[in-house]
LUMDO-592997 format. One record per residue (C-alpha): residue in three letters; x, y, z; chain; residue number from 1. Coordinates in nm, 2 decimals. Last residue first. Layout:
// residues N
<site><rest>ALA</rest><east>X</east><north>Y</north><up>Z</up><kette>A</kette><nr>NUM</nr></site>
...
***
This chain:
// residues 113
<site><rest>UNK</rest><east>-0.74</east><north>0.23</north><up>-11.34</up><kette>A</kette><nr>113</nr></site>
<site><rest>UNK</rest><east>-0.64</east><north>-0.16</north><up>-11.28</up><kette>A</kette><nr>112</nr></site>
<site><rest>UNK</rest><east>-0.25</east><north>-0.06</north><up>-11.31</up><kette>A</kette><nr>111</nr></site>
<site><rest>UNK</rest><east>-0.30</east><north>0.23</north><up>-11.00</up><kette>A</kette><nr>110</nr></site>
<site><rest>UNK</rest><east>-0.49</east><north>-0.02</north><up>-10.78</up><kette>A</kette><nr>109</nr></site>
<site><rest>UNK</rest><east>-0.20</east><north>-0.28</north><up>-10.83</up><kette>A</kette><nr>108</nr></site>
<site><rest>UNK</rest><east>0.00</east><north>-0.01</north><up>-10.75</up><kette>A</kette><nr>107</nr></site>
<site><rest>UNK</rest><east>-0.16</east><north>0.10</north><up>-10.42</up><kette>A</kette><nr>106</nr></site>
<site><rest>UNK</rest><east>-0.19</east><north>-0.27</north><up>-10.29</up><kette>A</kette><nr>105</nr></site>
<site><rest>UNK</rest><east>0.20</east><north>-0.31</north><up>-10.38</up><kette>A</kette><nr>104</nr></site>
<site><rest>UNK</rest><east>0.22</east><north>0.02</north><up>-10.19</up><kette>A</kette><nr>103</nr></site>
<site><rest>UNK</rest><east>0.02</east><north>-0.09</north><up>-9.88</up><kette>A</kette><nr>102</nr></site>
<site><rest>UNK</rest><east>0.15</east><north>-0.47</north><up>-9.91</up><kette>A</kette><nr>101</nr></site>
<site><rest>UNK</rest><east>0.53</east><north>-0.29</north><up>-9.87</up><kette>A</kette><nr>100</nr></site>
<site><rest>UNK</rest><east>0.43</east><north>-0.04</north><up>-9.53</up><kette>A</kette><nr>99</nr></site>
<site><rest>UNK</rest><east>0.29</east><north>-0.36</north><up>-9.36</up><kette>A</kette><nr>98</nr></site>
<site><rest>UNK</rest><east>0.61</east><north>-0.57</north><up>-9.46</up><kette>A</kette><nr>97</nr></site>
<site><rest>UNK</rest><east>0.83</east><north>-0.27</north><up>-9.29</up><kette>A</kette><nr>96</nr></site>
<site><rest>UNK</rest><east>0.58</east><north>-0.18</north><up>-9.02</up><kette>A</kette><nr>95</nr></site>
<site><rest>UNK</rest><east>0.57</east><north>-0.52</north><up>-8.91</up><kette>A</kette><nr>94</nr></site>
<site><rest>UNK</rest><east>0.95</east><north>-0.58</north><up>-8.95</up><kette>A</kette><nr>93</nr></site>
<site><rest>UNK</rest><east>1.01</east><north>-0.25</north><up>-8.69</up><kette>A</kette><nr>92</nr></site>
<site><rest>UNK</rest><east>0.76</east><north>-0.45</north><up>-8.45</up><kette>A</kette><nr>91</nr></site>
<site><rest>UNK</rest><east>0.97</east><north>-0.76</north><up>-8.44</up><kette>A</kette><nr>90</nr></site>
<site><rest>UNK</rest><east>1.24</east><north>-0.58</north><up>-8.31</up><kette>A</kette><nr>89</nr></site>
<site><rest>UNK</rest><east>1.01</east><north>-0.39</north><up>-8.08</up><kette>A</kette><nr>88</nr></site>
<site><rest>UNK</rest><east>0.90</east><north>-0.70</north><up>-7.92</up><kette>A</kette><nr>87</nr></site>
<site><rest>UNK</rest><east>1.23</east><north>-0.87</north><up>-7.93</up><kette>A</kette><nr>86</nr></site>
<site><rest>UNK</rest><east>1.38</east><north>-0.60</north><up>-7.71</up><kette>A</kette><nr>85</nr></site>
<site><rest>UNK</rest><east>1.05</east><north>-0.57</north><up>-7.54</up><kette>A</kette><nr>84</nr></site>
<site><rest>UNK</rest><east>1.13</east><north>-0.96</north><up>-7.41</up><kette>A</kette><nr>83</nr></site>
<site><rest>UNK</rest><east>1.33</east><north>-0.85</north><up>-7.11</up><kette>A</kette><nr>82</nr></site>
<site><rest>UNK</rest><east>1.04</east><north>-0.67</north><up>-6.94</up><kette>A</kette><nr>81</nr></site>
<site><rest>UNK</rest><east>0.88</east><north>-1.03</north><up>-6.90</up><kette>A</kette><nr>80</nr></site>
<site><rest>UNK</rest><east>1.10</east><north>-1.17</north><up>-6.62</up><kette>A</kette><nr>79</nr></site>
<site><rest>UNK</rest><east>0.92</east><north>-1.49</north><up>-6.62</up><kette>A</kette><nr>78</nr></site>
<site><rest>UNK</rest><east>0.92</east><north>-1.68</north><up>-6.23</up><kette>A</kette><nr>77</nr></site>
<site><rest>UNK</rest><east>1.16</east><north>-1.98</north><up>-6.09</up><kette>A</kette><nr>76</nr></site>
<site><rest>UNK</rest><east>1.16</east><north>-2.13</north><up>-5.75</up><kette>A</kette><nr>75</nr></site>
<site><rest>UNK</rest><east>1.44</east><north>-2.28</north><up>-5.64</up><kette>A</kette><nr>74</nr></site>
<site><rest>UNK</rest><east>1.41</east><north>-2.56</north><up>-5.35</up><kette>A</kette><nr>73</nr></site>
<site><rest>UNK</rest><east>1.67</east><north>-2.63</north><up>-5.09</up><kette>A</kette><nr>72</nr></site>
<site><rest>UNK</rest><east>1.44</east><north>-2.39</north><up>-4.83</up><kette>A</kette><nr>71</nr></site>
<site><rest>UNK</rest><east>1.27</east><north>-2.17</north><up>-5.07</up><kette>A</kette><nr>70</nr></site>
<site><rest>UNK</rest><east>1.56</east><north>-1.99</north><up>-5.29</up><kette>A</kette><nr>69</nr></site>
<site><rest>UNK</rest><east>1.47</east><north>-1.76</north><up>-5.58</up><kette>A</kette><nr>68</nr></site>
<site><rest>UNK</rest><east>1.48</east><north>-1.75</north><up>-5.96</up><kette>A</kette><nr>67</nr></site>
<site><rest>UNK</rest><east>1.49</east><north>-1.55</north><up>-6.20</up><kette>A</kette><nr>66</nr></site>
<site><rest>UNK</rest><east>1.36</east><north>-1.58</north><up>-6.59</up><kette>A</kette><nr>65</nr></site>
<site><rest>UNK</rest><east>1.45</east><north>-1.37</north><up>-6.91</up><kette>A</kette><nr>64</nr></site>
<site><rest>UNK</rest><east>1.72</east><north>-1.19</north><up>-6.79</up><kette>A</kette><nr>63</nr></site>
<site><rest>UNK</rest><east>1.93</east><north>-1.37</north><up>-7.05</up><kette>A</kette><nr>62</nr></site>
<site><rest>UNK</rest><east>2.13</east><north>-1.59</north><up>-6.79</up><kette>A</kette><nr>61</nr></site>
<site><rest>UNK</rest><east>1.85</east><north>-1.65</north><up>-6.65</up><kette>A</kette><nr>60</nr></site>
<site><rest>UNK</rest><east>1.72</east><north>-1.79</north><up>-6.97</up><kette>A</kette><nr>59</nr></site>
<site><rest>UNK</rest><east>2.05</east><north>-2.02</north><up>-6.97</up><kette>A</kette><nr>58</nr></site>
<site><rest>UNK</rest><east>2.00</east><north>-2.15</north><up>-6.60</up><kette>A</kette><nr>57</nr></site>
<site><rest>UNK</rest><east>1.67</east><north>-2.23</north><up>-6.73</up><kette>A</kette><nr>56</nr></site>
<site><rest>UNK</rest><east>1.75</east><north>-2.44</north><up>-7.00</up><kette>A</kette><nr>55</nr></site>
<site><rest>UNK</rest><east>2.05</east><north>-2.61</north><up>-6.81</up><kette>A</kette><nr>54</nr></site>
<site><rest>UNK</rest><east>1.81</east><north>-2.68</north><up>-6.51</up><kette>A</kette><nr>53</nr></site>
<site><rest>UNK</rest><east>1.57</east><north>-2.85</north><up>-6.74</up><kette>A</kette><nr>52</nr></site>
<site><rest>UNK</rest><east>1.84</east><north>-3.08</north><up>-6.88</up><kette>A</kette><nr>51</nr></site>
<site><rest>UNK</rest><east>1.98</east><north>-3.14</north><up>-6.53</up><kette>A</kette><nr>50</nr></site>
<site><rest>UNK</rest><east>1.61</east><north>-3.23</north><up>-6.35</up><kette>A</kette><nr>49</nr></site>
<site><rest>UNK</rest><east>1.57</east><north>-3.51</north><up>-6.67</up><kette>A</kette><nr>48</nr></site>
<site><rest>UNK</rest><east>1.43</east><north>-3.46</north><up>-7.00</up><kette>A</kette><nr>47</nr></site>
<site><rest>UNK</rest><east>1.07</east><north>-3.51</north><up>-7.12</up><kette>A</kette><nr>46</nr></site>
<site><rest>UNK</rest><east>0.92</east><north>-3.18</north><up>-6.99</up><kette>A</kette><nr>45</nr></site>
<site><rest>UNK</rest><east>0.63</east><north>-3.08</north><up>-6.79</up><kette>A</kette><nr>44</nr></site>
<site><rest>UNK</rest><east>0.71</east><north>-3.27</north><up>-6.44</up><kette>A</kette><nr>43</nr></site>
<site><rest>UNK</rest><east>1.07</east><north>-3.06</north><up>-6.50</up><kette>A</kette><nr>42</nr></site>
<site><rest>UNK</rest><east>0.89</east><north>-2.76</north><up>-6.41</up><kette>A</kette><nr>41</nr></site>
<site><rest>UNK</rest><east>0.73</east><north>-2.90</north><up>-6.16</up><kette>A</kette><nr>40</nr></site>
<site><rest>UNK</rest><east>1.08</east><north>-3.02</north><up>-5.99</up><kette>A</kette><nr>39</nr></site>
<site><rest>UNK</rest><east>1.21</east><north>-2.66</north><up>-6.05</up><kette>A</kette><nr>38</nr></site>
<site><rest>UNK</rest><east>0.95</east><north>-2.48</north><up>-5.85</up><kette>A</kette><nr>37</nr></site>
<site><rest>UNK</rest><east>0.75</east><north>-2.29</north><up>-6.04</up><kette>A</kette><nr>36</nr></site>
<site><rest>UNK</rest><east>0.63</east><north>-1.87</north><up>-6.01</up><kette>A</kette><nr>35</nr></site>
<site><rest>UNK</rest><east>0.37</east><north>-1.68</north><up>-6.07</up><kette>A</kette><nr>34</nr></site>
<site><rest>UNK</rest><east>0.19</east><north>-1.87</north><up>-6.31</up><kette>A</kette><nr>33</nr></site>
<site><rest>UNK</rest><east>0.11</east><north>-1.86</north><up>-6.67</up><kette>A</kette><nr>32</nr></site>
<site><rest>UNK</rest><east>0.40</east><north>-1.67</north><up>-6.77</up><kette>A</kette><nr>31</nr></site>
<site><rest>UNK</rest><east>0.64</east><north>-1.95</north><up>-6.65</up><kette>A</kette><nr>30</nr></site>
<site><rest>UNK</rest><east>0.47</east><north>-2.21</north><up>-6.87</up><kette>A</kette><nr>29</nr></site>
<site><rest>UNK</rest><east>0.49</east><north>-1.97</north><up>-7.20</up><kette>A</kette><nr>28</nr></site>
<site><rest>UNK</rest><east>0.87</east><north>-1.92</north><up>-7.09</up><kette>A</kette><nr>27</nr></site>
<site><rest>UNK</rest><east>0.94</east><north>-2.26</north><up>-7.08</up><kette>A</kette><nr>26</nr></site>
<site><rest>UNK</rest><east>0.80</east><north>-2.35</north><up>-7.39</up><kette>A</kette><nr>25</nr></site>
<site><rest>UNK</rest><east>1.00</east><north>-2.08</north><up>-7.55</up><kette>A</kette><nr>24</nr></site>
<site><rest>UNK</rest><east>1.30</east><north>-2.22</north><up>-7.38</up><kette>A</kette><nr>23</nr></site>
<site><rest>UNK</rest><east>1.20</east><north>-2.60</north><up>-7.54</up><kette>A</kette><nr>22</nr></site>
<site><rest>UNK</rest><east>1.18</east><north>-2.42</north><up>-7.87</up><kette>A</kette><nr>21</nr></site>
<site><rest>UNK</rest><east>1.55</east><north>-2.32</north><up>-7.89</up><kette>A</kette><nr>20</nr></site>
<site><rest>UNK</rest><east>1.61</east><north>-1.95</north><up>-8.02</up><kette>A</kette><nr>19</nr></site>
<site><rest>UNK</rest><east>1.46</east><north>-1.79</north><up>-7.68</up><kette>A</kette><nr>18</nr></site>
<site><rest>UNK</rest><east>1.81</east><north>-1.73</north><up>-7.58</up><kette>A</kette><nr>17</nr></site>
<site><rest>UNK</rest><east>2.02</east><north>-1.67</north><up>-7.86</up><kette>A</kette><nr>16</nr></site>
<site><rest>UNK</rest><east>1.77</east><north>-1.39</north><up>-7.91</up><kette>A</kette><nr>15</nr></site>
<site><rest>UNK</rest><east>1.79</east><north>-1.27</north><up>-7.54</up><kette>A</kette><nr>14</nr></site>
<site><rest>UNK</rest><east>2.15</east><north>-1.22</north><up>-7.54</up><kette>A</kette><nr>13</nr></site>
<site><rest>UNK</rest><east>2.37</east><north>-1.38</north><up>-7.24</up><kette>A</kette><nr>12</nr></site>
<site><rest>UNK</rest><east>2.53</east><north>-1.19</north><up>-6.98</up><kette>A</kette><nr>11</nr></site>
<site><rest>UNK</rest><east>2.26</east><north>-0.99</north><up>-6.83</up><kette>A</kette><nr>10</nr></site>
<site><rest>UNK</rest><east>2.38</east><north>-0.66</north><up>-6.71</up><kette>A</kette><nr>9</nr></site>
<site><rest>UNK</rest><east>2.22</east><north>-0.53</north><up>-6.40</up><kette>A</kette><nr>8</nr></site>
<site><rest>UNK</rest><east>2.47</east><north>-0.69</north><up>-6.17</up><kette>A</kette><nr>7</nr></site>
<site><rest>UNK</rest><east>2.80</east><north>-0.41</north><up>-6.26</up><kette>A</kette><nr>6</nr></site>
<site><rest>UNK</rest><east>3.01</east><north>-0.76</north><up>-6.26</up><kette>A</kette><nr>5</nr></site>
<site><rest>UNK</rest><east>2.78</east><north>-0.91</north><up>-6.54</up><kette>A</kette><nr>4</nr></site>
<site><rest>UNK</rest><east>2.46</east><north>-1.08</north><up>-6.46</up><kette>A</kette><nr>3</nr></site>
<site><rest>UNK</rest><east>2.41</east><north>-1.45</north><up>-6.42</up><kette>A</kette><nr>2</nr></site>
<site><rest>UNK</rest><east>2.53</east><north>-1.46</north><up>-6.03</up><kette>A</kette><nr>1</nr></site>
***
């Protein structure tokens, strides 16, 4: 199992996670559908079945994607809720750069008066 010995732990940060591009791209196909088994996911990629499974085994790892068994077949689906952590990282930079245009926009005003 991917999570730590408590099981709701994931073991692997989210950041190092969705740092490699062909993760991302995994995630953007996994959010369009419900779920994918892991031969089409590895139709949409240029590596082989172990690559792919390496990817994935690493966003699960992360919380990020899970998986489930269909006969020998896993099935993988986007565990969304684990990307608010990046969300609301992302959203404190927002504010930041949004809060330093306002005041160089307020200053620029105050030198043109």
């Amino acid at each position: 199992m991917s999570f730590s010995e408590r099981g709701d732990l994931p073991t692997r940060d989210v950041f190092s996670a969705i740092a490699d591009p062909t993760r991302r791209q995994m995630l953007d196909v996994l959010a369009q559908v419900d779920e994918l088994p892991l031969y089409e996911m590895t139709a949409k990629f240029h590596m082989g079945r172990t690559g792919v499974s390496k990817h994935l085994a690493i966003l699960k790892e992360a919380g990020l994607v899970e998986d489930r068994k269909v006969g020998r077949e896993s099935r993988y689906h986007l565990n969304a809720a684990r990307l608010h952590e990046v969300q609301e990282w992302v959203s404190f930079y927002e504010r930041f750069w949004t809060q330093r245009i306002d005041r160089l926009k307020d200053l620029l005003e105050e030198d043109n008066t």
